[in-house]
C-alpha positions as CSV (number, residue, x, y, z in Angstrom):
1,X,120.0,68.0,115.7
2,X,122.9,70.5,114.6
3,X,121.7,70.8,111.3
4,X,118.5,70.8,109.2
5,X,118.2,68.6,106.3
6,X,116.6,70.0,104.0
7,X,115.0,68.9,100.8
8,X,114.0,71.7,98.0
9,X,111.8,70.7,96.0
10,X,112.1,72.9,92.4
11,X,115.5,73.9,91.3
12,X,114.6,76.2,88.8
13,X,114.8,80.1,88.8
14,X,113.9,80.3,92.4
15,X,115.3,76.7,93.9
16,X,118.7,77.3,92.6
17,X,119.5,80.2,94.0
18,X,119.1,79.0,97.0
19,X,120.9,75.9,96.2
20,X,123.4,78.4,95.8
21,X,123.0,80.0,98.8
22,X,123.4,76.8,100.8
23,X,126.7,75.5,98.7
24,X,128.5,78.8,99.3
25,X,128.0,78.5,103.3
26,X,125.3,81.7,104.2
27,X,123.5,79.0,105.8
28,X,125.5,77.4,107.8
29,X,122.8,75.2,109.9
30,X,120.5,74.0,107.0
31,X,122.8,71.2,104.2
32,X,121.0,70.0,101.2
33,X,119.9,66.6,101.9
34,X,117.4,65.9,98.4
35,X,115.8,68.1,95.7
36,X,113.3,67.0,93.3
37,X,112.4,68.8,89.7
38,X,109.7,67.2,86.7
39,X,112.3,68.7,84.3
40,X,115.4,66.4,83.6
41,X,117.2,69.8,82.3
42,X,117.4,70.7,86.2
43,X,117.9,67.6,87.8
44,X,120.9,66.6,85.5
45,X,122.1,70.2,86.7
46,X,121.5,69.2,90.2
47,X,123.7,65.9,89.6
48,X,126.6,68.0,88.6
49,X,126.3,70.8,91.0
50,X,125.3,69.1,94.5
51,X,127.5,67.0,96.3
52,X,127.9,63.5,95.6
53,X,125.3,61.2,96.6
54,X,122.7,63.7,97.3
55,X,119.5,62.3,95.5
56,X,117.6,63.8,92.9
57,X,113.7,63.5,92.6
58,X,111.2,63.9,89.9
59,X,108.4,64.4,92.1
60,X,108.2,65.8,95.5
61,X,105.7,63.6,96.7
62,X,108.9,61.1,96.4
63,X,111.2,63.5,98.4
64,X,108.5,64.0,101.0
65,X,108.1,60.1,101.5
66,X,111.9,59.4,101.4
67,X,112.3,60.2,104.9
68,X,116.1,62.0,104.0
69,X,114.7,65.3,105.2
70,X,114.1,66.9,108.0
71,X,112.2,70.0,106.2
72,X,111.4,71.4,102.4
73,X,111.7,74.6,100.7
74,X,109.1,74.4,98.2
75,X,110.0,76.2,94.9
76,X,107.7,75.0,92.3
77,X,104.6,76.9,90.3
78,X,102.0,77.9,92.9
79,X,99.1,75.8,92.4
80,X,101.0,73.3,93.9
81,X,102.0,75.0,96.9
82,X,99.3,74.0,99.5
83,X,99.3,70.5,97.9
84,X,103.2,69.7,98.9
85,X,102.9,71.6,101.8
86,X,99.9,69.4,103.4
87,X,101.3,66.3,102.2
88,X,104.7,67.6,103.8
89,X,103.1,68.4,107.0
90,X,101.4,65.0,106.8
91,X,105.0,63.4,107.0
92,X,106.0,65.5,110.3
93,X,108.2,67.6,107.8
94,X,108.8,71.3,108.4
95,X,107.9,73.7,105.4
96,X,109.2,76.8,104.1
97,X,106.9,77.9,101.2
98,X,108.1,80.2,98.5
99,X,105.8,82.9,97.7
100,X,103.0,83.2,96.9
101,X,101.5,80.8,99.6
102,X,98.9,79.7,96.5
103,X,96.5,81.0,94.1
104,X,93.3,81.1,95.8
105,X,92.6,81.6,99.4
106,X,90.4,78.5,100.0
107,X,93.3,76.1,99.4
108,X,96.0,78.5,101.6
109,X,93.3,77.9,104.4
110,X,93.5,74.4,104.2
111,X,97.6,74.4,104.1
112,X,97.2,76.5,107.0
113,X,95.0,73.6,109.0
114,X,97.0,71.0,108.2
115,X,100.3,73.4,109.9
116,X,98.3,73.7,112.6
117,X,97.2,70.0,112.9
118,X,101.3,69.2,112.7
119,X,103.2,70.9,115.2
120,X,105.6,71.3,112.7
121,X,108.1,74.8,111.7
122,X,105.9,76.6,109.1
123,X,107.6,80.0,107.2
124,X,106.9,82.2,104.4
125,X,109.7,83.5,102.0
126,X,108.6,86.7,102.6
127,X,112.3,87.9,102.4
128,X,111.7,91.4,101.6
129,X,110.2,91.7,105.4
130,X,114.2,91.4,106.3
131,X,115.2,95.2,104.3
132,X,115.9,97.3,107.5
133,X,113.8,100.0,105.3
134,X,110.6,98.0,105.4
135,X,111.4,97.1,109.0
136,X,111.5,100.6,109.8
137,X,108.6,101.7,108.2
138,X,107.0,98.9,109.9
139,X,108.5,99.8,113.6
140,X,107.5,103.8,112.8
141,X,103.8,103.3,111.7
142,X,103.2,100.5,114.6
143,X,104.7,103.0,117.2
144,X,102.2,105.8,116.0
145,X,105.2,107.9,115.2
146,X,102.8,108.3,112.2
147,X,99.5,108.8,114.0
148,X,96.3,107.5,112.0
149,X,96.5,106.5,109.0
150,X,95.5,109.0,105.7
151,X,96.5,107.5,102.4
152,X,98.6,105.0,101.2
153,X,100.3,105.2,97.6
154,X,103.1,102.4,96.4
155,X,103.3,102.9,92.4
156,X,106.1,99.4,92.0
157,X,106.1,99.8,88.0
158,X,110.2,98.2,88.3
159,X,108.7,94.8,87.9
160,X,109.9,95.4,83.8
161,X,109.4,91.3,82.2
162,X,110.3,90.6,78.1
163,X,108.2,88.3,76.3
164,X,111.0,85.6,76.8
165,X,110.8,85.3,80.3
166,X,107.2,84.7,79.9
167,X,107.8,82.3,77.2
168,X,110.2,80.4,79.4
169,X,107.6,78.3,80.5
170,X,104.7,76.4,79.8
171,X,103.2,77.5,82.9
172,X,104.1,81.1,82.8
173,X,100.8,83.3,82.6
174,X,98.3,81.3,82.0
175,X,95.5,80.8,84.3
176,X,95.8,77.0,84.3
177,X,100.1,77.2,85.0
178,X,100.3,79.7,87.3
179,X,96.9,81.5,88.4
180,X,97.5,84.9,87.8
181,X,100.2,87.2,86.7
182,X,102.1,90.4,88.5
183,X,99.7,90.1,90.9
184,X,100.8,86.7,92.1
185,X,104.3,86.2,90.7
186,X,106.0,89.7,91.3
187,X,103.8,91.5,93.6
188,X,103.4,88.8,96.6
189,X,105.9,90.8,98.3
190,X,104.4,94.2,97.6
191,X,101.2,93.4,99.0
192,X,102.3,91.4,102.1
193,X,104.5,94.3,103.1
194,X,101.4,96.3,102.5
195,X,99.4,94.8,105.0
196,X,102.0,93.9,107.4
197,X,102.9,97.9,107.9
198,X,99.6,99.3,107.2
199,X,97.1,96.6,107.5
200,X,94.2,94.7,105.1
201,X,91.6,97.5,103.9
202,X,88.2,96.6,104.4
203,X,87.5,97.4,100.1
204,X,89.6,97.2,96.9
205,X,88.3,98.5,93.7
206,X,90.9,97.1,90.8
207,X,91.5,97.4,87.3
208,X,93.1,94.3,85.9
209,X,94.5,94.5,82.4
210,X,95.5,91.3,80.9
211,X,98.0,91.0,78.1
212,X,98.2,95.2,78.2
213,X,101.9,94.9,77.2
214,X,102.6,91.3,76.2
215,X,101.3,87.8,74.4
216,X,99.6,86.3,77.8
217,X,96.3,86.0,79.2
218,X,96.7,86.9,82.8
219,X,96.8,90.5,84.0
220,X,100.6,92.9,83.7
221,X,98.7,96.0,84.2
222,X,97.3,96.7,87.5
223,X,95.1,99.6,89.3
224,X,93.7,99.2,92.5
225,X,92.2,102.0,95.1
226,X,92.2,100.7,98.3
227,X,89.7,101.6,101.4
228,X,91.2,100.9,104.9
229,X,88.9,100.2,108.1
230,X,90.0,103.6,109.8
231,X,88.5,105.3,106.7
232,X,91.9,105.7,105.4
233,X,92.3,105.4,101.4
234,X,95.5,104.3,99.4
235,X,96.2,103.4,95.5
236,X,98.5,100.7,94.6
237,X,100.0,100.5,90.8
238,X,102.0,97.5,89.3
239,X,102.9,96.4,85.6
240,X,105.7,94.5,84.2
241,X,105.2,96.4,81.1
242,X,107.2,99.6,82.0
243,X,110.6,100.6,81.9
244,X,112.7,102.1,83.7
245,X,109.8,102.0,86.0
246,X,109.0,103.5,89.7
247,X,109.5,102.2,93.4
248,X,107.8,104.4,95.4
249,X,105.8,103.7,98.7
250,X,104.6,106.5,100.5
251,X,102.6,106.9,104.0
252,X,100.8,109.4,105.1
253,X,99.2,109.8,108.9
254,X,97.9,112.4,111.0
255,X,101.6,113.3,112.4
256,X,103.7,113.3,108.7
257,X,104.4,111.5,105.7
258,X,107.0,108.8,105.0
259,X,108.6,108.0,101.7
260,X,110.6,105.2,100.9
261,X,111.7,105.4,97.5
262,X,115.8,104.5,95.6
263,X,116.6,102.8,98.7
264,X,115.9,105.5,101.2
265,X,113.6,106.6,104.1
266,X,112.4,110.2,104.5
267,X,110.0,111.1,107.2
268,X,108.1,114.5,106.6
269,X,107.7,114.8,110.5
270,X,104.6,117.4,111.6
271,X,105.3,119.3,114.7
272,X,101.7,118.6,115.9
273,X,99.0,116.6,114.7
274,X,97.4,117.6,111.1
275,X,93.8,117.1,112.8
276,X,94.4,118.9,116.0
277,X,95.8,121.4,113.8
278,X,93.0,121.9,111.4
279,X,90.8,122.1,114.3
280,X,92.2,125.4,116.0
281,X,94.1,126.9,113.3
282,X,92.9,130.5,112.9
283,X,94.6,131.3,109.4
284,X,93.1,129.4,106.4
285,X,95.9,128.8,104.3
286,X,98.7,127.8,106.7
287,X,99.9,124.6,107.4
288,X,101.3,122.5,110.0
289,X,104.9,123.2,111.0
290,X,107.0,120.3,109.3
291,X,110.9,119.0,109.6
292,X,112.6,116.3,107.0
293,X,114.4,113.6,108.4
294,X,116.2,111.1,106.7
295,X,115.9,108.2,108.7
296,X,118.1,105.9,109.9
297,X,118.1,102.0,109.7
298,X,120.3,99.4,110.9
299,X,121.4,98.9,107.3
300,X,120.9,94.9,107.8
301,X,119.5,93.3,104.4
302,X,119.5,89.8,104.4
303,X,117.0,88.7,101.9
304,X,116.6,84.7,101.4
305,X,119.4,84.0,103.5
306,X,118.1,85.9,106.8
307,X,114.9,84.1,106.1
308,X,116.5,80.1,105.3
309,X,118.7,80.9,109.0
310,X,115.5,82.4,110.4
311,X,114.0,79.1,109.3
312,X,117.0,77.0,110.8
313,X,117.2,78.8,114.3
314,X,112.9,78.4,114.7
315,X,113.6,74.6,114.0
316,X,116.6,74.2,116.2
317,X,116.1,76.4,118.9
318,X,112.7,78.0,118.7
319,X,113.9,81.6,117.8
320,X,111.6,83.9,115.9
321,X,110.9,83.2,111.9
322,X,111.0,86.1,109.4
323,X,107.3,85.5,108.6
324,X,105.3,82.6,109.5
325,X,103.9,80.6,107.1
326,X,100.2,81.1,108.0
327,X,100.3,84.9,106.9
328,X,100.7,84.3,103.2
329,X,96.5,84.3,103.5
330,X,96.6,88.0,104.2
331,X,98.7,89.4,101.3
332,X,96.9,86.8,99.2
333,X,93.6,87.9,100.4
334,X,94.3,91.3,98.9
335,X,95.1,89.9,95.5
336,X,92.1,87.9,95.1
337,X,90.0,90.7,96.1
338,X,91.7,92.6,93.3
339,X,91.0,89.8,90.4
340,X,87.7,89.3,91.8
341,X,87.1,93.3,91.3
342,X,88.6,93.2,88.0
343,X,86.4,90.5,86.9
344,X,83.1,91.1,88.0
345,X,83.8,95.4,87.6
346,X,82.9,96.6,91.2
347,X,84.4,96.9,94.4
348,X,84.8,94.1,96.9
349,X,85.0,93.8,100.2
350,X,87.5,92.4,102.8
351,X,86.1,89.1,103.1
352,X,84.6,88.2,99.9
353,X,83.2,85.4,98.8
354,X,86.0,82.7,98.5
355,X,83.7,80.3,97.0
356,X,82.6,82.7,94.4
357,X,86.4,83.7,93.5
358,X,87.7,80.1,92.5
359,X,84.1,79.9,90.6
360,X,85.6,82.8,88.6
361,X,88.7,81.2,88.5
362,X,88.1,77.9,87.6
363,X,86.1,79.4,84.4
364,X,89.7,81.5,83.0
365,X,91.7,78.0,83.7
366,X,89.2,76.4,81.4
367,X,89.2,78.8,78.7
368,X,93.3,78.9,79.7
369,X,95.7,78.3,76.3
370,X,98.0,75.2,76.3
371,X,101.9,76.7,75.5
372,X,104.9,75.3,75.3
373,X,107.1,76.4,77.2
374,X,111.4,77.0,76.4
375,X,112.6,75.8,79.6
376,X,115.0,78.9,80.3
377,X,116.1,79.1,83.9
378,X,117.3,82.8,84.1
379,X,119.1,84.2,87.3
380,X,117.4,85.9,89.9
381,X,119.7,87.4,91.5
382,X,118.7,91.1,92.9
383,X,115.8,90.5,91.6
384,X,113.5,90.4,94.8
């Protein structure tokens, strides 16, 4: 095999960029064999836009079972995730899963059985793990150029969403549609990067506001304090409801602090180790020596494309994927435990009761409004 055939199933906001992607060459060992879309709007788009005699779906089940394909990208609204992905893995297909990897952790676990029952290539679109800041911050607190971890503080309040783009669909935050809202459409890449550089604390305590800032019934206003094994504390913030908003994610350890914030890494480096330090210091008021150091990355920011030839090169020739597909649990894990502290009003603790968080959820997709939705497909582009 040269090439990977793949078949993307969902060709909306999300599937057509990459459709894009593919057309324009950044991928030059994956070529669109299929795609499938419910929405005639987006399949009559993918008539005109593909080349001729690709086919066109309405259902993924149908693409799966075509045997055209030798993988999927799945695109769609995340519910149906784990169900395509399983019956995708059932066919001997290979899966690349759009975040997130589902709404509720008890279905991701059974997606990530039925990967493990298959053999088959299994990746996440975790794309933003490819920004050679993330990957540094990653490499620096792994290394212990950091020491132990203190606090953790990311305030991502850029997330800014009009009442149209939630209007855009009929699934678009609602409980029933899509299962949450900034929590599990915009943040999935906040919070896997979150524990991927620093790791899953042990308890969240969240405040969940829902419909703060707009006409929807799932959360757009989020608080959460975080408590990590080490005894180590953080706070994350998110809304779509502010503008122009903030990016900041900060780190601090026992040897420095490090900031990455408008697309630049600053280490706060410590001369000696803030406990050691506090321990034989003979002056009350004085603190550790400290340099600044703006630090330097590779510069490498591939995105979607790094992670679709990451993809490719795992099927072809066994080289490493961006992120595989069984950690979407983890930053999923840390949403969960956020909704389920918003909803019951306490903390909760890293593992919770799974059974007890789709109880909760299947009650709010009961009570969940019918919409209709516009059909808008808006650009992505620089958007994650």
């Amino acid at each position: 095999m040269e090439q990977v055939k793949l078949g993307i199933i969902g060709v909306g906001n999300m599937g057509s960029g990459h459709v894009g992607n593919i057309l324009a060459g950044k991928t030059p060992r994956i070529t669109v064999a299929a795609v499938a879309d419910r929405r005639e709007a987006r399949r009559q788009w993918a008539r005109e836009t593909l080349p001729e005699g690709t086919a066109v779906f309405n259902e993924g089940s149908q693409l799966i079972a075509s045997g055209l394909c030798d993988a999927v990208l799945i695109a769609v609204p995340h519910y149906q995730h784990p169900v395509l992905a399983k019956e995708a893995f059932a066919h001997g297909l290979h899966v690349m899963c759009e975040k997130p990897a589902g709404v509720y952790t008890l279905a991701v676990r059974e997606m990530n059985a039925a990967a493990d029952r298959s053999g088959r290539v299994f990746g996440m679109m975790f794309n933003q793990r490819t920004n050679c800041l993330y990957r540094k911050m990653h490499e620096m607190v792994h290394s212990g150029q950091l020491g132990e971890l203190k606090r953790v503080n990311w305030i991502i309040t850029d997330w800014y969403r009009t009442q149209i783009y939630y209007d855009s669909g009929d699934w678009r935050a609602t409980w029933a549609g899509e299962g949450g809202g900034v929590l599990l459409n915009q943040c999935p890449h906040q919070l896997d990067l979150l524990q991927w550089i620093c790791g899953l604390p042990k308890t969240v305590r969240a405040f969940c506001h829902q419909g703060k800032w707009h006409d929807i019934e799932v959360e757009d206003d989020v608080t959460a304090y975080l408590e990590f094994p080490n005894g180590a504390t953080g706070v994350f913030v998110t809304t779509t409801g502010d503008a122009p908003g903030t990016n900041r994610f900060e780190i601090t350890g026992t040897r420095g602090k490090l900031v990455c914030e408008e697309d630049r890494l600053t280490f706060w480096r410590l001369k000696e180790d803030e406990r050691d330090f506090c321990r034989s210091s003979k002056e009350g008021f004085r603190k550790p020596e400290t340099e600044r150091l703006e630090v330097e990355t590779d510069g490498e920011n591939p995105q979607h494309v790094g992670v679709l030839n990451a993809f490719a090169g795992n099927i072809l020739e066994g080289k490493p994927l961006v992120a595989d597909g069984r950690e979407g649990l983890n930053g999923l894990l840390l949403s969960n435990a956020m909704h389920l502290s918003g909803w019951l009003g306490e903390a909760v603790d890293i593992p919770f009761d799974e059974e007890r968080f789709l109880q909760e959820l299947e009650k709010r997709r009961a009570a969940s409004r019918k919409k209709e939705g516009a059909e808008i497909t808006f650009s992505t582009e620089g958007t994650y």
